[in-house]
mmCIF file as Biopython writes it, N, C-alpha, C and O atoms, coordinates in Angstrom:
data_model
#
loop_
_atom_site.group_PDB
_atom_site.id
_atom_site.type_symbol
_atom_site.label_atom_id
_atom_site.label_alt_id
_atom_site.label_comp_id
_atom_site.label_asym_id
_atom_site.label_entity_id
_atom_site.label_seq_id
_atom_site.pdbx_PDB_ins_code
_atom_site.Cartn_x
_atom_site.Cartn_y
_atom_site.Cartn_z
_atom_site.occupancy
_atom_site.B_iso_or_equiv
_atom_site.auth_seq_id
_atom_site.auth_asym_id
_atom_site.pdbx_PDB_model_num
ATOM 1   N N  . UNK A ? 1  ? 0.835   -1.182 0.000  1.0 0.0 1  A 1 
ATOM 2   C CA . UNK A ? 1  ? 0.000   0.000  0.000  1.0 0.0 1  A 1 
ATOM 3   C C  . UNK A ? 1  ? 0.885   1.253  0.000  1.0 0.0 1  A 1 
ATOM 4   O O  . UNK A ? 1  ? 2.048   1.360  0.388  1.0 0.0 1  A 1 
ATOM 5   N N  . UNK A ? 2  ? 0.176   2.054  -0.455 1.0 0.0 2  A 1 
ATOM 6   C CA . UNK A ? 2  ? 1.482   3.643  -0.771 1.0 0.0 2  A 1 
ATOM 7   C C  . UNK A ? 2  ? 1.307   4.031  0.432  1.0 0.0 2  A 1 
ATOM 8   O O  . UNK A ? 2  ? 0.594   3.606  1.342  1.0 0.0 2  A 1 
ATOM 9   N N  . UNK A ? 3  ? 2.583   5.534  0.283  1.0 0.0 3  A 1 
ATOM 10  C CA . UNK A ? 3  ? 2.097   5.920  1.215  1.0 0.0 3  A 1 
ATOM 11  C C  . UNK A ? 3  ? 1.272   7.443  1.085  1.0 0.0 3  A 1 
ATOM 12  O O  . UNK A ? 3  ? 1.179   8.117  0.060  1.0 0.0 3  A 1 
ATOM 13  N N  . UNK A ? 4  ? 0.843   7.689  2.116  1.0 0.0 4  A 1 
ATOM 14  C CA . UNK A ? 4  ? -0.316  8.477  2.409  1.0 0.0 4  A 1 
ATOM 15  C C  . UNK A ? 4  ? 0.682   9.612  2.198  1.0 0.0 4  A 1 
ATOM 16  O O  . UNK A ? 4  ? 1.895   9.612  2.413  1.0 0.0 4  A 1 
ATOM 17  N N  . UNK A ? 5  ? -0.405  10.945 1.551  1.0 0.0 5  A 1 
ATOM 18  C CA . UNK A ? 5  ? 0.319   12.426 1.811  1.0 0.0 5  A 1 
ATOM 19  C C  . UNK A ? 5  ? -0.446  13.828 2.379  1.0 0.0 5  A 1 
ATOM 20  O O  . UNK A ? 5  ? -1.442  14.399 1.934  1.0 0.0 5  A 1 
ATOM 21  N N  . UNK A ? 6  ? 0.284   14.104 3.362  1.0 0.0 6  A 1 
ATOM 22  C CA . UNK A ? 6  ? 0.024   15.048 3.861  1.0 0.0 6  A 1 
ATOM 23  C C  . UNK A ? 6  ? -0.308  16.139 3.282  1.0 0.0 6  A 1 
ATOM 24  O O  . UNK A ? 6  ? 0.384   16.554 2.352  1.0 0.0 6  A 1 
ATOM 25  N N  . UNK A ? 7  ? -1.250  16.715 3.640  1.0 0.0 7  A 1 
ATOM 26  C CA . UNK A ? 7  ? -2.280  18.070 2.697  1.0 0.0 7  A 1 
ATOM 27  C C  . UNK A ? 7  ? -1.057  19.115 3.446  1.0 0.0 7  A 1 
ATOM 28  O O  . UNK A ? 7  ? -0.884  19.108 4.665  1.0 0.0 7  A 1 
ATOM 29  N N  . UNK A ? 8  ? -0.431  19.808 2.704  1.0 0.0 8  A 1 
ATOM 30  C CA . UNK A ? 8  ? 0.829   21.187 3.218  1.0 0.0 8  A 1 
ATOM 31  C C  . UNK A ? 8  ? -0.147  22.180 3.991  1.0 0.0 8  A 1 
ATOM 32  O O  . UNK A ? 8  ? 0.099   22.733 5.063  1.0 0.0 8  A 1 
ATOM 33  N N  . UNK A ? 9  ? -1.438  22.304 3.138  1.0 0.0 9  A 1 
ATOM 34  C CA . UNK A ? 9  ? -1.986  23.603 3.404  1.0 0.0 9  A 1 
ATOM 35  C C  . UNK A ? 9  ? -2.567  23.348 4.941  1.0 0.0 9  A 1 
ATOM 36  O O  . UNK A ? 9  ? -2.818  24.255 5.734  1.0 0.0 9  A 1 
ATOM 37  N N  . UNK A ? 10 ? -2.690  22.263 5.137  1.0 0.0 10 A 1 
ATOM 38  C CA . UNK A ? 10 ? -3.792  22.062 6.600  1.0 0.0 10 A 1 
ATOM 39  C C  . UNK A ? 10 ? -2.602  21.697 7.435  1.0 0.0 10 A 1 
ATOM 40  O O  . UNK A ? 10 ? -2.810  21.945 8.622  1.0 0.0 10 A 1 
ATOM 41  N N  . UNK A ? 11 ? -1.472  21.210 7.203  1.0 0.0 11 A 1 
ATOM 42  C CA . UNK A ? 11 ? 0.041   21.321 8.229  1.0 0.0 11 A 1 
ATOM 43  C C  . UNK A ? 11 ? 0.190   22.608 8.739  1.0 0.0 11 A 1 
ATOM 44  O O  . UNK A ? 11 ? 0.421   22.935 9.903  1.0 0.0 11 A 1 
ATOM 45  N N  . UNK A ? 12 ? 0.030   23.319 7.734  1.0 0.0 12 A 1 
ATOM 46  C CA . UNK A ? 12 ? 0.850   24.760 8.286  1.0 0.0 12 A 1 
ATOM 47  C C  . UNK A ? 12 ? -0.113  25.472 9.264  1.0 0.0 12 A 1 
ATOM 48  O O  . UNK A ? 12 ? 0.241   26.343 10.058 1.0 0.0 12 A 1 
ATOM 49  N N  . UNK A ? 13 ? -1.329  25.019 9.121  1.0 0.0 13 A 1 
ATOM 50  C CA . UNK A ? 13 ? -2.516  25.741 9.637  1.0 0.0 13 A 1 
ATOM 51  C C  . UNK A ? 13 ? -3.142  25.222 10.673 1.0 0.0 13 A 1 
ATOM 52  O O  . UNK A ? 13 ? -4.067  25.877 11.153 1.0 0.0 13 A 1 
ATOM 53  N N  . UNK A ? 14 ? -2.717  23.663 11.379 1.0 0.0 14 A 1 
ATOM 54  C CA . UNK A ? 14 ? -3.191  23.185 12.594 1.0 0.0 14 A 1 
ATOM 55  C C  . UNK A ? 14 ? -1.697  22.231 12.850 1.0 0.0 14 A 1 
ATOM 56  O O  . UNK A ? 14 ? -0.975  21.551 12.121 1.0 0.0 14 A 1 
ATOM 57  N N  . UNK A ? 15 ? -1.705  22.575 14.162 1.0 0.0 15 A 1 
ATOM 58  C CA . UNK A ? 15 ? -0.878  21.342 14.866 1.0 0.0 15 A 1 
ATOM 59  C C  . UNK A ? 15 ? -1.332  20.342 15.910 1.0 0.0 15 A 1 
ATOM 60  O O  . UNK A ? 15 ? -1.889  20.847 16.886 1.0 0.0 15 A 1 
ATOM 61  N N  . UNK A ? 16 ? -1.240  19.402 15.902 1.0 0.0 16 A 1 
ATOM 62  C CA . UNK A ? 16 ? -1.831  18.255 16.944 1.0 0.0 16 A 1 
ATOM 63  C C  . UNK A ? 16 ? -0.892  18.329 18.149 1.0 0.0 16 A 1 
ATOM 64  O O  . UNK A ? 16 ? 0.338   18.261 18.150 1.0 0.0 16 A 1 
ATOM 65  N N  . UNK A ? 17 ? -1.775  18.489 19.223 1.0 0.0 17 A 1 
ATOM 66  C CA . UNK A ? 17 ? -1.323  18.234 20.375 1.0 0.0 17 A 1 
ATOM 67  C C  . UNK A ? 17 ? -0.222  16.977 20.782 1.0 0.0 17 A 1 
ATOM 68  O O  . UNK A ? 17 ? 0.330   16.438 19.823 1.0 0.0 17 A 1 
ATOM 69  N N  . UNK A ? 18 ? 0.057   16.580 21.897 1.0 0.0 18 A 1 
ATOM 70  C CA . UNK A ? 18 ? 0.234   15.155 22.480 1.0 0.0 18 A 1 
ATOM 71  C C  . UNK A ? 18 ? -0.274  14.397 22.481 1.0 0.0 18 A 1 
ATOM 72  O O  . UNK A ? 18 ? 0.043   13.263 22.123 1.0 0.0 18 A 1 
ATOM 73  N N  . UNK A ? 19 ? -2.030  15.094 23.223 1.0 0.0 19 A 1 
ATOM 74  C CA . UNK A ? 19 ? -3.546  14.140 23.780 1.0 0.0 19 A 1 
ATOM 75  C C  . UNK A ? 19 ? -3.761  14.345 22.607 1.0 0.0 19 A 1 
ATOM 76  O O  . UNK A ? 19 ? -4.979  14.401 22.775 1.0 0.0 19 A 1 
ATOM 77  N N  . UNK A ? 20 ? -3.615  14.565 21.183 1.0 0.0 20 A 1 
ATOM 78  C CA . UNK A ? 20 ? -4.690  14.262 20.108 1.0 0.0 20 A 1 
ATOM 79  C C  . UNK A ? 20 ? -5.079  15.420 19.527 1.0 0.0 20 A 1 
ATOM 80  O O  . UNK A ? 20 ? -5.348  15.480 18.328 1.0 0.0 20 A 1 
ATOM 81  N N  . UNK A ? 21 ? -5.161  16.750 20.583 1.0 0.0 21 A 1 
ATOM 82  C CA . UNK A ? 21 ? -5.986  17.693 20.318 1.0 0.0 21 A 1 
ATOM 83  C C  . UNK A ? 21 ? -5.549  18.616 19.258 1.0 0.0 21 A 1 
ATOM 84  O O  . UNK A ? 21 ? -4.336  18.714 19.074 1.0 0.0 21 A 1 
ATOM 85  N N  . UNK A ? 22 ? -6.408  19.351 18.488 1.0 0.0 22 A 1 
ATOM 86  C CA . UNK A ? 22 ? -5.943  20.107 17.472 1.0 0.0 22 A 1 
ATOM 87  C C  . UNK A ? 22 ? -6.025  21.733 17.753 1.0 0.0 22 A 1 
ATOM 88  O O  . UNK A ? 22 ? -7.006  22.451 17.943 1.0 0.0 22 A 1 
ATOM 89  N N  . UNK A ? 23 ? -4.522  22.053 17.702 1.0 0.0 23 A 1 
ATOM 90  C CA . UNK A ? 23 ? -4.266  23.685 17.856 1.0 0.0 23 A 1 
ATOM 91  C C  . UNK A ? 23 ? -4.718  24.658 16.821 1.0 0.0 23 A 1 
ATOM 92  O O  . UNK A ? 23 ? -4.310  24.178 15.764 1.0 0.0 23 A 1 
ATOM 93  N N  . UNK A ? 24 ? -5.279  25.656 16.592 1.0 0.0 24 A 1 
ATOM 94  C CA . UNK A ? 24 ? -5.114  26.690 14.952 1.0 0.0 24 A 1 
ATOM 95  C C  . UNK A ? 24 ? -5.257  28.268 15.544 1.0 0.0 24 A 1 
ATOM 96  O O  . UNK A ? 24 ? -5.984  28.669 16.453 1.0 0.0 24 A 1 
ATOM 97  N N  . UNK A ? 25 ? -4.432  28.915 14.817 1.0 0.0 25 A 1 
ATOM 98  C CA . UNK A ? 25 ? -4.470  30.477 15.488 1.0 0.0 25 A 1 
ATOM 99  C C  . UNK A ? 25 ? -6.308  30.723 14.487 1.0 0.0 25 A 1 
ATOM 100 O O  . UNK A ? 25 ? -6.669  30.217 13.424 1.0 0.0 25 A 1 
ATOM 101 N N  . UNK A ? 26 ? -6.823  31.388 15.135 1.0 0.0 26 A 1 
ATOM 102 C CA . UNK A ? 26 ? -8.191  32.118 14.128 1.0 0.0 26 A 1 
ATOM 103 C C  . UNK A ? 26 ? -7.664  33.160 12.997 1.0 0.0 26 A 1 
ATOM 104 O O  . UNK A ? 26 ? -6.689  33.903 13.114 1.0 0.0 26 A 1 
ATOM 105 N N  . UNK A ? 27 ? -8.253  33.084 12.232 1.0 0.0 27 A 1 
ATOM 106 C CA . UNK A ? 27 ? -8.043  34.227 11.245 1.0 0.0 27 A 1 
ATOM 107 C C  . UNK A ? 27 ? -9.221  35.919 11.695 1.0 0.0 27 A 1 
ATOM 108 O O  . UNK A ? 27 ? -9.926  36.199 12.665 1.0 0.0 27 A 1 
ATOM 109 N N  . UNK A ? 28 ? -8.990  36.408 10.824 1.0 0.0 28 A 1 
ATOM 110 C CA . UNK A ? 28 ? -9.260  38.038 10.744 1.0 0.0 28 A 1 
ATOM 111 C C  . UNK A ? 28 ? -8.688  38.884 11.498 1.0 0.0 28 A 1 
ATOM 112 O O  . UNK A ? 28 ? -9.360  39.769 12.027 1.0 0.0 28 A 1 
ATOM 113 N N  . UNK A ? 29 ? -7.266  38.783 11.711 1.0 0.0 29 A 1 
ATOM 114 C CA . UNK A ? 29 ? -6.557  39.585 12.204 1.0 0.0 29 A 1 
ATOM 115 C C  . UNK A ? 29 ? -5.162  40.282 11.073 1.0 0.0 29 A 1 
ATOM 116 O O  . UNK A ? 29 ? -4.081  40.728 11.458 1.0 0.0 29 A 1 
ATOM 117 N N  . UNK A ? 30 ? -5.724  40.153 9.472  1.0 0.0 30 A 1 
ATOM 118 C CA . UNK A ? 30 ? -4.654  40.071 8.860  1.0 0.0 30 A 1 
ATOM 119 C C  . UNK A ? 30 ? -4.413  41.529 8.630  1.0 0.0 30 A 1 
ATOM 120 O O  . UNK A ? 30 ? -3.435  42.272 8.722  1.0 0.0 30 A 1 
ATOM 121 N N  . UNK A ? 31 ? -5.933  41.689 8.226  1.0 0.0 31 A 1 
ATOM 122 C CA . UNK A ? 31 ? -6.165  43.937 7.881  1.0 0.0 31 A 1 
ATOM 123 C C  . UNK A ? 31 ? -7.501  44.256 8.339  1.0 0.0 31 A 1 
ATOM 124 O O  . UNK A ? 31 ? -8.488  43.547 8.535  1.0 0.0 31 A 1 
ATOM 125 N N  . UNK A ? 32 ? -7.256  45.707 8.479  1.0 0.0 32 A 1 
ATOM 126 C CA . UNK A ? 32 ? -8.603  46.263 8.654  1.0 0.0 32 A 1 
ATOM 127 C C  . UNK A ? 32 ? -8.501  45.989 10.373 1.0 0.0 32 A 1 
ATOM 128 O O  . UNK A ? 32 ? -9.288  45.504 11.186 1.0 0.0 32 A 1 
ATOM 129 N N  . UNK A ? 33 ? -7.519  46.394 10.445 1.0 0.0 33 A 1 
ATOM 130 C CA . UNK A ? 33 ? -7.449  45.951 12.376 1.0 0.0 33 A 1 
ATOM 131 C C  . UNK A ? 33 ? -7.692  47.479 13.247 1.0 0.0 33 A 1 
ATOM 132 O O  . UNK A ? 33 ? -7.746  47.373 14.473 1.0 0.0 33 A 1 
ATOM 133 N N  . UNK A ? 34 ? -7.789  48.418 12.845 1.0 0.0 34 A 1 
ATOM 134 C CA . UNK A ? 34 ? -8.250  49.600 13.408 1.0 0.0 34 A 1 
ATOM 135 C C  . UNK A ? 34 ? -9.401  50.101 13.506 1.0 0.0 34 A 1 
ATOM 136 O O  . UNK A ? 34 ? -9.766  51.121 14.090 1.0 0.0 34 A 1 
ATOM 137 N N  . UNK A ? 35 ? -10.247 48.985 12.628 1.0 0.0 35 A 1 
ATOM 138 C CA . UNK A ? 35 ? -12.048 49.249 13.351 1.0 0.0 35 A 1 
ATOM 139 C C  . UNK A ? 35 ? -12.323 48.496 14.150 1.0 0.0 35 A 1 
ATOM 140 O O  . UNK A ? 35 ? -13.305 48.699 14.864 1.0 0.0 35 A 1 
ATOM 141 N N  . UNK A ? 36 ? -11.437 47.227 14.308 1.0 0.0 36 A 1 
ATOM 142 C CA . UNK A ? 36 ? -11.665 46.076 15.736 1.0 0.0 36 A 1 
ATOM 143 C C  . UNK A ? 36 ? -11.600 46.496 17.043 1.0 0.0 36 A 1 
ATOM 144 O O  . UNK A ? 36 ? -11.013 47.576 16.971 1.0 0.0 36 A 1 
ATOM 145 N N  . UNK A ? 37 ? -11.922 46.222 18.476 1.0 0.0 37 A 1 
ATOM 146 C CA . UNK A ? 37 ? -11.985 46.352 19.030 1.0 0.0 37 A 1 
ATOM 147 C C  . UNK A ? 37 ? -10.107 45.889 20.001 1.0 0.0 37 A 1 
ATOM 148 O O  . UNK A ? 37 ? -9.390  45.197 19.278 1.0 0.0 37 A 1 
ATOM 149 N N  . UNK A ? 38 ? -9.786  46.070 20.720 1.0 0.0 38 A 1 
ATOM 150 C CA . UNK A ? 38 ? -8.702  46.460 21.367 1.0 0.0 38 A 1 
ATOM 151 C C  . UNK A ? 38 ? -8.500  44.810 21.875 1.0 0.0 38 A 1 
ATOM 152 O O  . UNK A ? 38 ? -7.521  44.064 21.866 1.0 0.0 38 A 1 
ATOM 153 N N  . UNK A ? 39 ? -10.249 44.595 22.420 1.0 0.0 39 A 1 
ATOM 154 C CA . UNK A ? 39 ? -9.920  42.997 23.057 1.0 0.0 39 A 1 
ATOM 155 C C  . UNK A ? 39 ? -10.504 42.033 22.663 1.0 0.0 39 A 1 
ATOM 156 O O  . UNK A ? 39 ? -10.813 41.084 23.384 1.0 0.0 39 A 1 
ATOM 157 N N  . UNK A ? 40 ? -10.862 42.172 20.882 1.0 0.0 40 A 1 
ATOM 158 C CA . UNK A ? 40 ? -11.159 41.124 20.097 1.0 0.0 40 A 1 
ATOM 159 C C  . UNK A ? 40 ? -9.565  40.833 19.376 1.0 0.0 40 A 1 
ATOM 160 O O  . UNK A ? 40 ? -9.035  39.722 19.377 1.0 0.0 40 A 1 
ATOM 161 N N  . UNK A ? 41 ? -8.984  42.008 18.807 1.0 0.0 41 A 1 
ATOM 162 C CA . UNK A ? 41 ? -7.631  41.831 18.589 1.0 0.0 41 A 1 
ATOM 163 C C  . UNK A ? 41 ? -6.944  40.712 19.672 1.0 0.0 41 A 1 
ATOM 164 O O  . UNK A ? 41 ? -6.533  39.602 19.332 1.0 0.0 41 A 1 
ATOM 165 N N  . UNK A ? 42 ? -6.920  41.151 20.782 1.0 0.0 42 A 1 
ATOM 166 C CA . UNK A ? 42 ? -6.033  40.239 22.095 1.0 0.0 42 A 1 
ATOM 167 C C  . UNK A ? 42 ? -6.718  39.057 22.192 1.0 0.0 42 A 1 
ATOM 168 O O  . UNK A ? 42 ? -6.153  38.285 22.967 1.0 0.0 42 A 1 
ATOM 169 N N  . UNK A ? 43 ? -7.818  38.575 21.654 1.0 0.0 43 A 1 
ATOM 170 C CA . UNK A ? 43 ? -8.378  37.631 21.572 1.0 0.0 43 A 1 
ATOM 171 C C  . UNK A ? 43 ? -8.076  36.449 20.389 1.0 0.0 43 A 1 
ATOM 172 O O  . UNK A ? 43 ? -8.141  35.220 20.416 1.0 0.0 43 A 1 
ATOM 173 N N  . UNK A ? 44 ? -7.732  37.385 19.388 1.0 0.0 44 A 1 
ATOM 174 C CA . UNK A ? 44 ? -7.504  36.603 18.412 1.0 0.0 44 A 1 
ATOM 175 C C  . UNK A ? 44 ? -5.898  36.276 18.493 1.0 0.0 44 A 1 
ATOM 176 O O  . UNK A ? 44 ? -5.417  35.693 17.522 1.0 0.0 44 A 1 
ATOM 177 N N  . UNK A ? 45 ? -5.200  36.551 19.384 1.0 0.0 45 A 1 
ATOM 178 C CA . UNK A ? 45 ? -3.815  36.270 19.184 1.0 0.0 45 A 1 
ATOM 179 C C  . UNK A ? 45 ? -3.472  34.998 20.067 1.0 0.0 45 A 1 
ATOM 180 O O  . UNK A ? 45 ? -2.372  34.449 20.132 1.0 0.0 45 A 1 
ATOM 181 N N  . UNK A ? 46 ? -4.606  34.647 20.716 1.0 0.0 46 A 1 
ATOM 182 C CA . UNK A ? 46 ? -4.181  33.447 21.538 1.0 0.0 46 A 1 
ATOM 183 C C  . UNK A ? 46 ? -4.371  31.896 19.877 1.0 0.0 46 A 1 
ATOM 184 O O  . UNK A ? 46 ? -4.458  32.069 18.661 1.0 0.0 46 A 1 
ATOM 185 N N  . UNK A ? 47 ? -4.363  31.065 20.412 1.0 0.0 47 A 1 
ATOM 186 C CA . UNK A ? 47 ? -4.357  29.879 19.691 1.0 0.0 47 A 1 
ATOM 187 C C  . UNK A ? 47 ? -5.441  29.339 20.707 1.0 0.0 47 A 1 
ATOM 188 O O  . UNK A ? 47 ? -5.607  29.579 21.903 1.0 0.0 47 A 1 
ATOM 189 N N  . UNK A ? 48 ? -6.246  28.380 19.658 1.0 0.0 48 A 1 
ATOM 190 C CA . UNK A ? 48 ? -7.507  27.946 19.908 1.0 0.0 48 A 1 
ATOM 191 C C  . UNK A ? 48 ? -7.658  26.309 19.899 1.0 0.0 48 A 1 
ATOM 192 O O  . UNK A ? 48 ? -6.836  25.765 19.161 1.0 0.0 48 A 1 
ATOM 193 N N  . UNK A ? 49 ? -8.692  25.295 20.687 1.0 0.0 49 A 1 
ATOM 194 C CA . UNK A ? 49 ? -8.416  23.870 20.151 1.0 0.0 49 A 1 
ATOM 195 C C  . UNK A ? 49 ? -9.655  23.759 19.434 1.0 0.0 49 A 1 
ATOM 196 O O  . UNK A ? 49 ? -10.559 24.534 19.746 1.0 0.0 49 A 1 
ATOM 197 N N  . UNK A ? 50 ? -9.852  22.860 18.461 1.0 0.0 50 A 1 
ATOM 198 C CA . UNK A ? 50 ? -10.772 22.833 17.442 1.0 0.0 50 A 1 
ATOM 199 C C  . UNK A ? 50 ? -11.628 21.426 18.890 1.0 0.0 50 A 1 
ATOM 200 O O  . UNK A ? 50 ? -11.200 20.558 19.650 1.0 0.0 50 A 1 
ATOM 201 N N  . UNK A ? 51 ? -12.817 21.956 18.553 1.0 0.0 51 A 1 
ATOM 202 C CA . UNK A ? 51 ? -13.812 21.311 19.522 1.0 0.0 51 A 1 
ATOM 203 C C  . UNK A ? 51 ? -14.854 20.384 19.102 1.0 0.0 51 A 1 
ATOM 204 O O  . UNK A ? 51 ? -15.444 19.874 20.054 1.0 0.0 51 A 1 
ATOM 205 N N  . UNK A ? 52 ? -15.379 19.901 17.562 1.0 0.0 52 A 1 
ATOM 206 C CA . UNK A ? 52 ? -16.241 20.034 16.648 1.0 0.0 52 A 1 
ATOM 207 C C  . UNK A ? 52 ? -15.858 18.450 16.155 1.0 0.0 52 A 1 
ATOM 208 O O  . UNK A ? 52 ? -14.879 18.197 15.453 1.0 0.0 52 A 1 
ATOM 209 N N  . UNK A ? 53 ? -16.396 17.881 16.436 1.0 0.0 53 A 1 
ATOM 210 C CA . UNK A ? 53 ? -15.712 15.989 16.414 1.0 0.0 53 A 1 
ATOM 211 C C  . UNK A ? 53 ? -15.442 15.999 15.222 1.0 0.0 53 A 1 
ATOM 212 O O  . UNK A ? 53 ? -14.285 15.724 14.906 1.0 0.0 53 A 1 
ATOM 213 N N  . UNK A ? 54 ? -16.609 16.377 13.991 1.0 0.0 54 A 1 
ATOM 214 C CA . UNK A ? 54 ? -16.797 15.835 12.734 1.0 0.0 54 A 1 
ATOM 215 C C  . UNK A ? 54 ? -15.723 16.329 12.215 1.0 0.0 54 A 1 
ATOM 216 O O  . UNK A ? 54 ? -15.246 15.609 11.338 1.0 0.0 54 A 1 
ATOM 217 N N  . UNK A ? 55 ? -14.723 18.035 12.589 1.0 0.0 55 A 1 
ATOM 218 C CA . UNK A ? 55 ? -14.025 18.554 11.969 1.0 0.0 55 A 1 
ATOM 219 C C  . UNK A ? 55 ? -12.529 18.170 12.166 1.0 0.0 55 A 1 
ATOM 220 O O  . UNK A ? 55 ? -11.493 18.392 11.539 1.0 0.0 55 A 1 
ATOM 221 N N  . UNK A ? 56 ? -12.876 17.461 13.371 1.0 0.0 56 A 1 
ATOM 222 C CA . UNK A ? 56 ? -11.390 16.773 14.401 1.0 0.0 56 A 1 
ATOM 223 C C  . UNK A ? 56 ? -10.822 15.839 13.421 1.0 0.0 56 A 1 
ATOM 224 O O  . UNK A ? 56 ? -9.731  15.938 12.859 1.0 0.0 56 A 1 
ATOM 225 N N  . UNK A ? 57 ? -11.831 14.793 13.275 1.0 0.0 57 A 1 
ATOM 226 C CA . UNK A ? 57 ? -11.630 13.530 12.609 1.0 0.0 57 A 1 
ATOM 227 C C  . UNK A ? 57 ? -11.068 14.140 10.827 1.0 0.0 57 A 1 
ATOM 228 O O  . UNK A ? 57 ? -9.921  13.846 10.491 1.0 0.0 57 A 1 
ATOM 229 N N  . UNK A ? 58 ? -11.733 14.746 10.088 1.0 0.0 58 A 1 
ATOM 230 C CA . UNK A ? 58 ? -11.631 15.183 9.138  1.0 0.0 58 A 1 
ATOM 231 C C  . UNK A ? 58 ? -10.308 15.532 8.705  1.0 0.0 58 A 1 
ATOM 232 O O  . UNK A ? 58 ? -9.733  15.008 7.751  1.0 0.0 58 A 1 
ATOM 233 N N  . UNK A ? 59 ? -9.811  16.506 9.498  1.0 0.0 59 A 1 
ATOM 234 C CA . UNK A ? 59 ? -8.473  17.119 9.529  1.0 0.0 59 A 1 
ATOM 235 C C  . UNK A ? 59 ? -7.561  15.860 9.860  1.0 0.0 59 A 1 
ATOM 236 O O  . UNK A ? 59 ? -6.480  15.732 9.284  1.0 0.0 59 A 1 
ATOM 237 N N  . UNK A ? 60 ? -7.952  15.043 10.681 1.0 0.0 60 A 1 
ATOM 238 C CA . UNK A ? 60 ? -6.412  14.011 11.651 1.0 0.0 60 A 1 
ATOM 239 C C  . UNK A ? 60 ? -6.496  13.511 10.216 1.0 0.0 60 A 1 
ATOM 240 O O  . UNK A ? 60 ? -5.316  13.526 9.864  1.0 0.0 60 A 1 
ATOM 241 N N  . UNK A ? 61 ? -7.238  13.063 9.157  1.0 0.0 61 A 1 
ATOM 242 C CA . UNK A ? 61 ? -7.723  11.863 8.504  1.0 0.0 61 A 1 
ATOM 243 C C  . UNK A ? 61 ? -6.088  13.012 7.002  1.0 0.0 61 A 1 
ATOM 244 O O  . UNK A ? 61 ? -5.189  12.487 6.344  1.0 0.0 61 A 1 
ATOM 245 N N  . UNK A ? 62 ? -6.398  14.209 7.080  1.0 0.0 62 A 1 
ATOM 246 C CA . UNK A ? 62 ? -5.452  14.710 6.400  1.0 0.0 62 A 1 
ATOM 247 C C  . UNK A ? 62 ? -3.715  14.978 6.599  1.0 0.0 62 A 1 
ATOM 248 O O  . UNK A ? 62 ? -2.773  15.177 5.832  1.0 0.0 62 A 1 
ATOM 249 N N  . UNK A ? 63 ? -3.925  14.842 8.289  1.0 0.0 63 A 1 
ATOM 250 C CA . UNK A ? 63 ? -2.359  14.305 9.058  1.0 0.0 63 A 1 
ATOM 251 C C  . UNK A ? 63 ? -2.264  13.502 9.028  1.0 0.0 63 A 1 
ATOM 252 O O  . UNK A ? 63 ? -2.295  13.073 10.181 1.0 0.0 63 A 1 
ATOM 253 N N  . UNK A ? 64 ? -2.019  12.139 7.785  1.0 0.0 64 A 1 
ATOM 254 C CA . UNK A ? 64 ? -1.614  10.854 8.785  1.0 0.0 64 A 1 
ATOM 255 C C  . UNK A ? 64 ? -0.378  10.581 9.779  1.0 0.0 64 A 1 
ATOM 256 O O  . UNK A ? 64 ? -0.371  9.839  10.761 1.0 0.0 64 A 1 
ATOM 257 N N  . UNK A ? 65 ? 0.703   11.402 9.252  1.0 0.0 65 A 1 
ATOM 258 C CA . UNK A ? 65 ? 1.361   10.595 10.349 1.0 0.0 65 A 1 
ATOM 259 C C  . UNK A ? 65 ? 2.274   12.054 11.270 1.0 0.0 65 A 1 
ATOM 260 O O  . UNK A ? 65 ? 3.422   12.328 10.922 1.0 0.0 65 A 1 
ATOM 261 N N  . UNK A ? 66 ? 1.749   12.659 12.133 1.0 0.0 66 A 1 
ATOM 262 C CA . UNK A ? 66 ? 1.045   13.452 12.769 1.0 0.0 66 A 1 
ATOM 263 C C  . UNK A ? 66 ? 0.975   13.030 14.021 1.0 0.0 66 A 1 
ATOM 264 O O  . UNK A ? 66 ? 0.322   13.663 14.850 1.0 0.0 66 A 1 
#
């Protein structure tokens, strides 16, 4: 059997935890950041875990070896 390949675009854009879990910074912080609010900005700079089973599985299924 071949082997499996990793999607680049969804590497660069989530990392898997230890426990499994999946990291991703949020987007809309790229422009247009001076009509945002002061502590939606500081909000968006943390990193987030994806919570959403169907989307968990989906993504690992594009890390295989991850």
């Amino acid at each position: 059997m071949p082997k499996l390949k990793t999607k680049k675009g969804v590497a660069k854009r989530f990392k898997l935890t230890k426990r499994g879990k999946i990291k991703y910074s949020p987007g809309g912080k790229g422009h247009l950041a001076s009509c945002k609010e002061t502590k939606h900005l500081r909000r968006l700079r943390r990193r987030d875990t994806l919570t959403q089973a169907k989307r968990v599985k989906f993504i690992k299924k594009m890390l295989p070896y991850r």
